[in-house]
C-alpha positions as CSV (number, residue, x, y, z in Angstrom):
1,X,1.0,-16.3,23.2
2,X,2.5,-15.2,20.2
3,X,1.6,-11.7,17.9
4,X,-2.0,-11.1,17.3
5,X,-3.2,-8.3,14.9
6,X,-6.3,-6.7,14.0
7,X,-7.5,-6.4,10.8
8,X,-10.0,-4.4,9.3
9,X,-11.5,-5.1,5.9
10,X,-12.7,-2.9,3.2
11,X,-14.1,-3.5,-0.6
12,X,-14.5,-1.1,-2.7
13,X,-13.1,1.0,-0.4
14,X,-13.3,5.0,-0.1
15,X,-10.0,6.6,-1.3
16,X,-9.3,8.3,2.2
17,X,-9.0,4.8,3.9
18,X,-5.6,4.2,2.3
19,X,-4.6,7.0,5.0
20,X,-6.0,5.5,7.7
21,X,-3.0,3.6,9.1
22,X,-1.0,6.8,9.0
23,X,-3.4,8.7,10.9
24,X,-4.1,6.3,13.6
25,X,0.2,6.2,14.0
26,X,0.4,10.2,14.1
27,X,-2.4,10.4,16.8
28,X,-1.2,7.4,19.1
29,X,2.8,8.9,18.2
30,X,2.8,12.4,18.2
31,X,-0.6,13.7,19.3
32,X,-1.5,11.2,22.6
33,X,-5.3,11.6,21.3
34,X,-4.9,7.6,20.7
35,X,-4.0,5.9,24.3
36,X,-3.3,2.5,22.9
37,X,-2.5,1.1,19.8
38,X,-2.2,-2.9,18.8
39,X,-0.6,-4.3,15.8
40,X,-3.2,-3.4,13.0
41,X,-3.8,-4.3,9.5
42,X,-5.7,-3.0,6.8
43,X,-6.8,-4.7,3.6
44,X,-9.1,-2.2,0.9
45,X,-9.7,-4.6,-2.0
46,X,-10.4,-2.2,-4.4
47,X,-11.7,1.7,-4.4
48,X,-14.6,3.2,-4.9
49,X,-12.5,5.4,-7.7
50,X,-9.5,6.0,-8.7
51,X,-7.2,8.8,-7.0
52,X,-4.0,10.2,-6.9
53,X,-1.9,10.2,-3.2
54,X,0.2,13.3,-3.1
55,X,2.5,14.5,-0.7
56,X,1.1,16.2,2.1
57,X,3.4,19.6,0.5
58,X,3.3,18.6,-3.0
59,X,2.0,21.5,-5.4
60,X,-1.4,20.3,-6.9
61,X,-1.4,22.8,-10.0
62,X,2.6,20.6,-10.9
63,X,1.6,17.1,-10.3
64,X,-1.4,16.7,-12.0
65,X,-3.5,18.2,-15.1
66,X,-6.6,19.4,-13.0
67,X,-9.0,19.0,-16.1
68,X,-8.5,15.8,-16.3
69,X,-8.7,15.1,-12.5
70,X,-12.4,16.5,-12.9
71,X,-12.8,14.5,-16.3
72,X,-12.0,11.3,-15.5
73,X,-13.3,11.2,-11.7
74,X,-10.3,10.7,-10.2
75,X,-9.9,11.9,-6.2
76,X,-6.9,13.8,-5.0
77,X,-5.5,12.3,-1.4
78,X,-2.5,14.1,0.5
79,X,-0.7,11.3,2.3
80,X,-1.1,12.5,6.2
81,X,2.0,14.8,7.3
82,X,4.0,13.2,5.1
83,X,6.4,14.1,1.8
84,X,7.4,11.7,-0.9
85,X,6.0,11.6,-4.6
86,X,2.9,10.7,-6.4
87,X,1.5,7.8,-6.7
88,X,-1.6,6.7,-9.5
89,X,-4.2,4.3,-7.4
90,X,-6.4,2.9,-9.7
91,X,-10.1,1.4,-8.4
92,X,-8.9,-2.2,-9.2
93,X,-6.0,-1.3,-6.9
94,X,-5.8,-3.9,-3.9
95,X,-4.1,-2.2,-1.3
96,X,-2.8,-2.8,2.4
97,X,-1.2,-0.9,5.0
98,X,0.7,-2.3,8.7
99,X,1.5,-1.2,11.6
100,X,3.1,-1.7,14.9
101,X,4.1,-0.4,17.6
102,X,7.3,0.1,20.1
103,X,8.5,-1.7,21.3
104,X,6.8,-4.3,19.5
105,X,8.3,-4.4,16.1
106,X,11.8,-4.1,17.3
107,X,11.2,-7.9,18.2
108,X,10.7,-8.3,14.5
109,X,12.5,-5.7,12.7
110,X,15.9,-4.3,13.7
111,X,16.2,-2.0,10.8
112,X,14.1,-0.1,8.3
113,X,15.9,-2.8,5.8
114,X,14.7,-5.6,7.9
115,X,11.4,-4.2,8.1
116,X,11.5,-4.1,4.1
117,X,12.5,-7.3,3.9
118,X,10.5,-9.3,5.8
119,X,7.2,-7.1,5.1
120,X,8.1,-6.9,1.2
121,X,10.3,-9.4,0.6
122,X,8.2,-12.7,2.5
123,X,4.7,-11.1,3.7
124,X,3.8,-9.7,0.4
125,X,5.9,-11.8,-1.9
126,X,4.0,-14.7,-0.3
127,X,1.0,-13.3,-1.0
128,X,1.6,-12.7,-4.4
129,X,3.3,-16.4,-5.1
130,X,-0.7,-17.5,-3.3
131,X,-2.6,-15.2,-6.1
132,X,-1.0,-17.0,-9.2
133,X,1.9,-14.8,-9.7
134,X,5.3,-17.5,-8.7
135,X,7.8,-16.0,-11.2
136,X,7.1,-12.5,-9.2
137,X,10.7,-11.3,-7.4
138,X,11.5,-8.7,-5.2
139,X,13.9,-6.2,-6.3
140,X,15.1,-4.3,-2.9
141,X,14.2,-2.4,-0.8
142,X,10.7,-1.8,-1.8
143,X,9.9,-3.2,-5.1
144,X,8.3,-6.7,-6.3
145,X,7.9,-6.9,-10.2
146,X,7.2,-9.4,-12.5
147,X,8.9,-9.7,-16.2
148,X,10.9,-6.8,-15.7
149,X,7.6,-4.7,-14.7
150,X,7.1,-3.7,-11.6
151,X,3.9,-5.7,-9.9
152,X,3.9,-3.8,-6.5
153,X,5.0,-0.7,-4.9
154,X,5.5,-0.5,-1.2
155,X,6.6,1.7,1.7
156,X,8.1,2.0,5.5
157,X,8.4,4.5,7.6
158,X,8.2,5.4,11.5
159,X,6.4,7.7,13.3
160,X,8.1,9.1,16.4
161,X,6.5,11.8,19.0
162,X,6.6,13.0,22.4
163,X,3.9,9.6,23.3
164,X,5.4,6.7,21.6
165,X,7.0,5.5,18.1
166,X,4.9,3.3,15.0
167,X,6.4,1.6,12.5
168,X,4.0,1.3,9.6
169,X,3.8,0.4,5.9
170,X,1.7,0.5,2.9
171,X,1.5,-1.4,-0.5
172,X,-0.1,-1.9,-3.4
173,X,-0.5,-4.1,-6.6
174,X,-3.1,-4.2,-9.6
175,X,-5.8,-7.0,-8.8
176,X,-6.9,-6.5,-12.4
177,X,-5.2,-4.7,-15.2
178,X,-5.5,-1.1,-15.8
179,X,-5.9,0.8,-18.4
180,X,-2.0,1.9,-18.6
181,X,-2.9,5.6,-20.8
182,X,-5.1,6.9,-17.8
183,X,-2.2,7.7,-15.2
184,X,-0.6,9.6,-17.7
185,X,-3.3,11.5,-18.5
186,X,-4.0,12.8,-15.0
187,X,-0.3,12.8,-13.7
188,X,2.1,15.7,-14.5
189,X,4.8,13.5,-15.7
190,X,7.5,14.4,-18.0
191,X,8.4,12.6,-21.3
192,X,12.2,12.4,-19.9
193,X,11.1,10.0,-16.8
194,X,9.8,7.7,-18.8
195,X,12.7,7.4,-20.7
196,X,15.0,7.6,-17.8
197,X,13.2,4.3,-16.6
198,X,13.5,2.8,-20.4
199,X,10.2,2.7,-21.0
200,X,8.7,3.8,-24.2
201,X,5.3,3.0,-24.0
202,X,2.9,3.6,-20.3
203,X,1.7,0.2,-21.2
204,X,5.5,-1.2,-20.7
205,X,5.3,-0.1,-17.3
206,X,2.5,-2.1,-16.0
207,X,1.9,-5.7,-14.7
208,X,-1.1,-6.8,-12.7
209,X,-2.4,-10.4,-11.1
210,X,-5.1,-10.8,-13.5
211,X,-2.3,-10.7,-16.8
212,X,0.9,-11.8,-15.3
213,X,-0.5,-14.6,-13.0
214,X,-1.4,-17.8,-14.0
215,X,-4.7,-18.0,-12.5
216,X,-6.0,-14.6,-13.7
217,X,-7.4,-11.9,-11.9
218,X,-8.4,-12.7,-8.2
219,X,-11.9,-13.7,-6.9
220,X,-13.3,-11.6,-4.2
221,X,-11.7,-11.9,-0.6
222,X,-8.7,-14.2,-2.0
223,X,-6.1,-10.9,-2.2
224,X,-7.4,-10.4,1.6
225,X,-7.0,-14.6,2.6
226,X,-3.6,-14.2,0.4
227,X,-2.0,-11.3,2.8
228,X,-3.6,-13.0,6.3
229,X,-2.0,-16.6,5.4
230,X,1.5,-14.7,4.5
231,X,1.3,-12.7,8.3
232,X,0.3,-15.3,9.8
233,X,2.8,-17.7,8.7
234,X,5.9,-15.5,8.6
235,X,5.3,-13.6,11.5
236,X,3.9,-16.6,13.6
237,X,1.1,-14.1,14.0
238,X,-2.8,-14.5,14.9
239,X,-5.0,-12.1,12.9
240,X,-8.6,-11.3,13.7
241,X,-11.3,-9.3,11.8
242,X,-12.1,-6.4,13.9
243,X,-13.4,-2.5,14.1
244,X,-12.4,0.7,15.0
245,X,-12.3,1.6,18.5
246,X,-14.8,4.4,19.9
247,X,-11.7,6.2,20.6
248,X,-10.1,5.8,16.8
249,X,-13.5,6.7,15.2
């Protein structure tokens, strides 16, 4: 019968949804509140605002200039129980996130480097090459940039508990281009990382769809079509617009 996944849509979408794939893993992985789970994706095509996703430990008054958090409307998001760094999300930010199940997605990924292989390196690739952008390349494990620039940012993990085990992802590109100063004047970032990475200018550090593609900036609904043609095909997968579940609301 072959995979099929849900997907839920959002435009414009509220800040808080980017965590909704990582909360629906915790609770069907660690918590048992969530009694089944299927293969889920979801698309936010844009945001509401711009935000920042911290770490769900990470010190607020070190990672960002608060000031400018209030000036500039931007919304502070801890990722759900998890670490890692911080990451600038900007309104014209298309986003998805992926997950699946055990023991599902050992049928289709038999390492975390598979997993970011197929779900960076063909889903999202793919998508990318169906937006405009065919001289984007992806630079393992997690990266896919464009002139040297890096286009999207991605990320895998797995959630394992006492009820079950997830694997799920998230991912992100630019739909349109951003202003590249704003980031950096929200975000705590020293003068030395910049530098570290070669760049001298913020604007060095940025590509998008709308300025590196060939077709410009995408219409509305093509970055969703892009992602649910690259699933479908290279995971010979069926995907269906659907809802949340009473149970997940």
């Amino acid at each position: 019968m072959g995979l099929k996944v849900r997907m839920l849509y959002y435009s414009q979408a509220e800040p808080q949804v980017f965590n909704l794939i990582s909360i629906l893993s915790y609770a069907y992985a660690k918590t048992g509140e969530l009694k089944e789970l299927e293969p889920t994706l979801v698309v936010m095509e844009g945001f509401s605002r711009p935000f920042c996703y911290m770490g769900y430990y990470q010190d607020l008054d070190r990672e960002v200039i608060y000031e400018n958090v209030v000036r500039y409307n931007v919304e502070i998001v801890r990722r759900w129980k998890l670490g890692l760094g911080n990451i600038f999300m900007y309104a014209n930010t298309g986003a998805w996130a992926f997950n699946m199940p055990a023991p599902t997605y050992r049928e289709y990924f038999k390492s975390m480097s598979e997993a970011y292989d197929v779900l960076v390196g063909k889903i999202f690739l793919k998508a990318i090459h169906k937006l405009g952008v065919p001289d984007a390349y992806f630079v393992p494990p997690n990266d896919i940039r464009v002139k040297g620039k890096k286009l999207c940012g991605t990320g895998v993990a797995i959630e394992s508990g006492s009820y079950g085990e997830v694997l799920y992802f998230n991912a992100f590109t630019n739909l349109t281009h951003p202003d590249p100063t704003l980031s950096f004047k929200v975000l705590n970032i020293p003068p030395e990382k910049l530098k570290d990475k070669g760049i001298e200018k913020p604007e060095e550090y940025f590509a998008s769809i709308e300025r590196d593609g060939v077709r410009g900036a995408p219409k509305p609904g093509e970055f969703r079509d892009a992602l649910v043609e690259a699933i479908s095909e290279v995971l010979n997968a069926s995907v269906y617009e659907g809802s949340l579940t009473e149970e997940e609301s």
